[in-house]
C-alpha positions as CSV (number, residue, x, y, z in Angstrom):
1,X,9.5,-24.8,24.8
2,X,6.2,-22.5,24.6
3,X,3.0,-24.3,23.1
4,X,1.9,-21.2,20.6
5,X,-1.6,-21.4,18.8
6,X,-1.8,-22.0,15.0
7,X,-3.0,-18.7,15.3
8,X,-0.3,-17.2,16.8
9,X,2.2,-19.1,14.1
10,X,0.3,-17.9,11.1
11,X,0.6,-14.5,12.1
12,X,4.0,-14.7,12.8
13,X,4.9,-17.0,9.7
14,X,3.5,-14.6,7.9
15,X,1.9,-11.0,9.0
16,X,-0.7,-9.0,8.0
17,X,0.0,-5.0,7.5
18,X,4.5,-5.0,7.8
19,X,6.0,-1.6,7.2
20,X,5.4,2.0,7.4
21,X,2.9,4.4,6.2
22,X,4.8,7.5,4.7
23,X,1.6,9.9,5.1
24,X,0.2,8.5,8.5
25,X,-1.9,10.6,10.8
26,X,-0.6,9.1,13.7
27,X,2.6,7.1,15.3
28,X,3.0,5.5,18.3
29,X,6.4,3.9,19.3
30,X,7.0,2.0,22.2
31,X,9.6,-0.5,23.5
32,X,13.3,-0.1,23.2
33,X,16.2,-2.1,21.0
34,X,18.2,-2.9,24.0
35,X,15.3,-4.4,26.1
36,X,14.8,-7.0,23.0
37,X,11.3,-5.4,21.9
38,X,10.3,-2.2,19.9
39,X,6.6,-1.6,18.6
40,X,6.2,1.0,15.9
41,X,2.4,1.6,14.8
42,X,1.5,3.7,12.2
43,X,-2.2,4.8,11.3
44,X,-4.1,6.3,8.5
45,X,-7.5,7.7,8.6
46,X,-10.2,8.6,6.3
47,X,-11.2,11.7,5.3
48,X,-13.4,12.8,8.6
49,X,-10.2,12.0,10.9
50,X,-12.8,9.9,13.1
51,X,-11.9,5.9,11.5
52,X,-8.8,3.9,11.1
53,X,-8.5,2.9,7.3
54,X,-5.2,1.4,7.3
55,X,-3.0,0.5,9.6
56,X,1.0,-1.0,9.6
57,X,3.9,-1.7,11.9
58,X,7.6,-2.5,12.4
59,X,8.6,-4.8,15.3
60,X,11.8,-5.9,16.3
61,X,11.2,-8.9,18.4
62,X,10.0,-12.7,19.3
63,X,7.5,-14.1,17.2
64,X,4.7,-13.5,19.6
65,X,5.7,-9.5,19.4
66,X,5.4,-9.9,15.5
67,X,1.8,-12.0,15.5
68,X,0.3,-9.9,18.5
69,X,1.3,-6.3,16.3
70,X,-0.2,-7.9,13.4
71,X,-3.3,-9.2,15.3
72,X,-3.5,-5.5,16.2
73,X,-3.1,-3.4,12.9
74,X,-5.9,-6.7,11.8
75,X,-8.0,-5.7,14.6
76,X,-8.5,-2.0,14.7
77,X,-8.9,-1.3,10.8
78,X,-12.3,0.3,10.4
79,X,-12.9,1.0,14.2
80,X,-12.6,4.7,15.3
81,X,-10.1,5.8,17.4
82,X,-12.3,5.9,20.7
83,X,-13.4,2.2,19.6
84,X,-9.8,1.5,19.0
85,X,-8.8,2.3,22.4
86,X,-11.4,-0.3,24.1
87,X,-9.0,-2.9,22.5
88,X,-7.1,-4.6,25.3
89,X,-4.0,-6.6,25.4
90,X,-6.6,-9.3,26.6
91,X,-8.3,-8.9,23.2
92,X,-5.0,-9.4,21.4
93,X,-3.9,-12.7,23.0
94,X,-7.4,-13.9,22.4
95,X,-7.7,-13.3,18.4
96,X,-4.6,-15.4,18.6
97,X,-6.0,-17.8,20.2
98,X,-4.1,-17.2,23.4
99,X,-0.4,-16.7,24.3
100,X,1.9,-18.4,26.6
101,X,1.8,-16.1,29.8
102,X,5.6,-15.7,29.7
103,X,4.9,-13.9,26.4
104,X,2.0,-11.8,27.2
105,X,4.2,-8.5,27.4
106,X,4.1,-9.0,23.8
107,X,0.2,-8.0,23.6
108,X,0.4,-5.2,25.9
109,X,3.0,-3.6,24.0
110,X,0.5,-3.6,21.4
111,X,-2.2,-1.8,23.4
112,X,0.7,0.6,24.6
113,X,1.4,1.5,21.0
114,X,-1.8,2.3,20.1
115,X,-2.5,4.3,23.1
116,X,1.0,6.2,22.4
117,X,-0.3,6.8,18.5
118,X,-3.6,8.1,19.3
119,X,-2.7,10.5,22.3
120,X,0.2,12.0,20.0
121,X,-2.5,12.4,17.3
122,X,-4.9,14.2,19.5
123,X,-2.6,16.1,20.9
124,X,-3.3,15.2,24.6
125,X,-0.8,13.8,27.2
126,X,1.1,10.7,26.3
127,X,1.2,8.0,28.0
128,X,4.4,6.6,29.4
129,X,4.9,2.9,29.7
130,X,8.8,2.6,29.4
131,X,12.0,3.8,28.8
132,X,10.6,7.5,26.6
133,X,12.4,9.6,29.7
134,X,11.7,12.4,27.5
135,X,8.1,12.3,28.5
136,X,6.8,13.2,31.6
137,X,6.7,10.3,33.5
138,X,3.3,9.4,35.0
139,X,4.3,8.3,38.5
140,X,6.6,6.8,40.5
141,X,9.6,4.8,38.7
142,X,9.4,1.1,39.9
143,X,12.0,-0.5,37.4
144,X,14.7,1.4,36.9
145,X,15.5,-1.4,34.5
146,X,13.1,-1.2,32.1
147,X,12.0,2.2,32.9
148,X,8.4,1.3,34.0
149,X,6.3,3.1,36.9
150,X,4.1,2.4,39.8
151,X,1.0,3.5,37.9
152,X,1.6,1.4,34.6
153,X,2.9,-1.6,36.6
154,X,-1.0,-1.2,38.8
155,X,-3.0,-0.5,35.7
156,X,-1.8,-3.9,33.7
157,X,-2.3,-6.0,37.1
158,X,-5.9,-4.6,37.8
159,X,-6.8,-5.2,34.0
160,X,-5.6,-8.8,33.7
161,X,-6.2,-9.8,37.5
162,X,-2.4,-10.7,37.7
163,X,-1.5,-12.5,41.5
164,X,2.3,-13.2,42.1
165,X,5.6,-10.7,40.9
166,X,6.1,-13.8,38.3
167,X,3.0,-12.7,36.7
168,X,3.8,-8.9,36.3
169,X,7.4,-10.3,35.0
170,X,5.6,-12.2,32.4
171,X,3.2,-9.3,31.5
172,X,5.6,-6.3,31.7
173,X,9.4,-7.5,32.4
174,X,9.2,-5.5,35.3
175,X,11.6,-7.8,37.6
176,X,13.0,-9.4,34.7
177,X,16.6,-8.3,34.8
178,X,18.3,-7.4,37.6
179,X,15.3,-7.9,40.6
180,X,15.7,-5.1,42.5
181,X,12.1,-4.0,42.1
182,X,10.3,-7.4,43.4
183,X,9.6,-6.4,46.5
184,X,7.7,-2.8,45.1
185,X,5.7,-5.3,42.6
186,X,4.5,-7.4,45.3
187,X,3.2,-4.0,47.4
188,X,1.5,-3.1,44.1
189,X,-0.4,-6.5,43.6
190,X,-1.3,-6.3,47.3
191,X,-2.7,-3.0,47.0
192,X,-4.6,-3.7,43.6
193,X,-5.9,-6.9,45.2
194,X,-7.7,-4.9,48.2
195,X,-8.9,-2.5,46.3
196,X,-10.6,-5.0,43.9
197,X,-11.8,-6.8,47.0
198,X,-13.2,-3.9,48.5
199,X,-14.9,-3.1,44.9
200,X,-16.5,-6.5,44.7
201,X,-17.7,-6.1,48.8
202,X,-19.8,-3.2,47.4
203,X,-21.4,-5.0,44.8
204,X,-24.7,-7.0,44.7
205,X,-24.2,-10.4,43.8
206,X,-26.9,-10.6,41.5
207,X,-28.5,-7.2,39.5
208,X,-31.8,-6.8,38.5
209,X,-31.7,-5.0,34.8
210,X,-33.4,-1.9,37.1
211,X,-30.9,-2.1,39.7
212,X,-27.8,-2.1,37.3
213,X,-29.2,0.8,35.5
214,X,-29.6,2.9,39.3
215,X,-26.1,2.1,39.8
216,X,-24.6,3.1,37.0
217,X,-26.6,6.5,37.5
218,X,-25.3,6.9,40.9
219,X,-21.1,6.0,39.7
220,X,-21.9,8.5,37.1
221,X,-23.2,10.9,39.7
222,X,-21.2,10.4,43.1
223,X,-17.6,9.1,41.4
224,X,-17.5,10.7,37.5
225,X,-19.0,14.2,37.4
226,X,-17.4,16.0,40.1
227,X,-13.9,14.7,38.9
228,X,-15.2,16.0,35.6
229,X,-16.6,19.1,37.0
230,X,-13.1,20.1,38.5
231,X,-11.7,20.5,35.1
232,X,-14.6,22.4,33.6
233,X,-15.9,19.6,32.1
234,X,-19.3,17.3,32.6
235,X,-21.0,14.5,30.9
236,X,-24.9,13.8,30.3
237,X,-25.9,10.0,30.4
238,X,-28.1,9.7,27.2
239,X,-29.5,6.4,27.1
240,X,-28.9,2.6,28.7
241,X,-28.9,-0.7,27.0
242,X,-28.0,-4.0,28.6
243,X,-24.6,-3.4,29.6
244,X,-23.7,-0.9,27.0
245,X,-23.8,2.7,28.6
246,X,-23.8,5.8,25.9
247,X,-22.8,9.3,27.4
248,X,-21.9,12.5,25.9
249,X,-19.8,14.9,27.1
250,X,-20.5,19.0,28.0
251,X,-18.4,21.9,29.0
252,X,-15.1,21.7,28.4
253,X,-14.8,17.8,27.6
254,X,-17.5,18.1,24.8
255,X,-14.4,17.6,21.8
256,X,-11.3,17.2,24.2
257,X,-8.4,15.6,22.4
258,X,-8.3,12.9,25.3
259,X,-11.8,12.4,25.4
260,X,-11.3,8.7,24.4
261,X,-9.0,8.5,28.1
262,X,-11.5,10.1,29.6
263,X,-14.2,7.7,28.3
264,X,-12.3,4.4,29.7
265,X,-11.5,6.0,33.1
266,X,-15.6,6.4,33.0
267,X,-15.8,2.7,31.5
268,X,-13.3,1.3,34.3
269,X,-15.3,3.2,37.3
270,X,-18.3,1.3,36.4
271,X,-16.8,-2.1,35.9
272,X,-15.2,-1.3,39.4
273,X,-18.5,-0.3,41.2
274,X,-21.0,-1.6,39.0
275,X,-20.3,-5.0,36.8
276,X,-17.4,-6.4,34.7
277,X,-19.2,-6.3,31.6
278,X,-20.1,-2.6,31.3
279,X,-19.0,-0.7,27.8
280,X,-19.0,3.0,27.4
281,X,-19.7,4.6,24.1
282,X,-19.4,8.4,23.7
283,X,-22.0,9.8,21.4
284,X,-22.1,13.3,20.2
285,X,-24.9,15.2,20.9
C-alpha cells in the first residue's frame, strides 16, 4: 500500500477547481481512457490574454491523478502563461507534499496538460507526450504501448535525474505493459546520464557571483543566439540578478507564440552549462 501525504488525501478527498469552463481560452488534453489516465485542463484569462484567472479540470484516474490536477489548476491561477510553464511536475509532487514514485506519472501528466493548453492557445507546435497520433510526433516512438517517444521519454529523465528503466516506468509507464521497450529506456538513461556528466565536467565547482554572471553571457552567446539567429530570431540579455536572468527577445522571436518554449530551452542551456538554480524571465522591451 502507497504512504500518500495528508496533502495529497485532502486534494483528492476533496479537489479544488473540478469541471469545465464553457468559454475557456485554452484546452489541453492529455492521457487516454484505455491507458487508465486522462488530463483535461481548461484555462481562462483576463482581459490582456497575458494571466491565468481561473483554471478547471476533468480527470479520469487514481487519486494521485485527481490531487496532482488539482494541485495544478491551485497552482497556476494568477501566474502568466510563460510563468505557468516554469511549473514542473517536480513542483506538483512537492505542493503535495510528495508522491510515492510509482505514482509520479500522475504529476507529469499535469505539466503535459498545461504545456498541451498553452501551445494550442498560442498557436505554436504542440507538444506530443502520448497516444494524440494525430499530431506530429516529435521523435522517435519508443513505446508503442503507450504511444510515447525518444525525446519525451529523455526530457522527463534529464528533468527529474531518473537512474534505472523502473524509474521511467514509474514516471511515464513507458515499459509498463508489455516490456518491449526496456532495453531503448535503458540506452536513453545512459545517454542522458553522460551528457549530464559531461555538463557537470564543464562546470566550476564553486562560482564567484562575477564568474556566474560571465557564464551565463558566454551560454547566451556561444550556445543560444546562433540557434536563435537561424530562425530569424535573437535575444538581448537585459539585466542579471542572483540566479534570476531577464532576456528579451528581437527579430522574429520578439512576440512568437512559442516564445514561452523558447524561454525554457534558454532556461535549461544555462542550468546545463552554468548552475541548477538559474531562472529565466522574458521581459518586453
Amino acid at each position: 500500500m502507497w504512504d500518500y501525504t495528508d496533502k495529497v488525501k485532502e486534494h483528492f478527498m476533496n479537489p479544488r477547481n473540478v469541471g469545465e469552463i464553457a468559454d475557456a481560452d485554452a484546452v489541453g488534453e492529455v492521457g487516454s481512457l484505455a491507458c487508465g489516465d486522462a488530463l483535461k485542463l481548461f484555462l481562462k484569462l483576463d482581459d490582456a490574454k497575458e494571466r491565468i484567472v481561473e483554471a478547471k479540470f476533468q480527470t479520469f484516474g487514481c487519486g494521485s491523478a485527481i490531487a496532482s490536477s488539482s494541485a495544478l489548476t491551485e497552482m497556476i491561477k494568477g501566474k502568466t502563461l510563460d510563468e505557468a510553464l516554469q511549473v514542473t511536475n517536480k513542483e506538483i509532487a512537492d505542493f503535495l507534499g510528495g508522491l510515492p514514485e510509482e505514482k509520479m506519472h500522475c504529476s507529469v501528466m499535469g505539466q503535459e496538460a498545461l504545456e498541451v493548453a498553452i501551445a494550442k492557445y498560442r498557436g505554436g507546435p504542440v507538444p506530443t507526450h502520448d497516444h494524440d497520433h494525430d499530431l506530429e510526433q516529435e521523435g522517435e516512438i519508443v513505446c508503442k504501448c503507450f504511444g510515447l517517444t525518444d525525446g519525451f521519454l529523455k526530457k522527463v529523465i534529464i528533468q527529474n535525474r531518473l537512474h534505472t528503466a523502473e524509474q521511467v516506468t514509474h514516471f511515464t509507464k513507458a515499459g509498463g505493459a508489455c516490456g518491449g521497450c526496456i532495453p531503448k529506456i535503458k540506452e536513453l538513461i545512459a545517454e542522458a546520464l553522460g551528457e549530464q556528466q559531461k555538463q557537470e565536467q564543464k562546470r566550476p565547482e564553486k562560482l564567484t557571483n562575477l564568474r556566474k554572471m560571465q557564464l551565463i553571457q558566454e551560454v547566451l552567446e556561444n550556445e543560444v543566439r546562433p540557434q536563435l539567429w537561424a530562425d530569424g530570431g535573437d535575444l538581448e540579455l537585459i539585466d542579471i540578478s542572483g540566479s534570476v536572468v531577464q532576456i528579451a527577445f528581437r527579430k522574429a522571436c520578439a512576440g512568437c507564440a512559442s516564445s514561452g518554449f523558447t524561454s525554457r530551452f534558454v532556461e535549461q542551456k544555462l542550468r546545463e552549462l552554468v548552475a541548477d538554480d538559474i531562472t529565466v524571465e522574458e521581459v518586453q522591451g
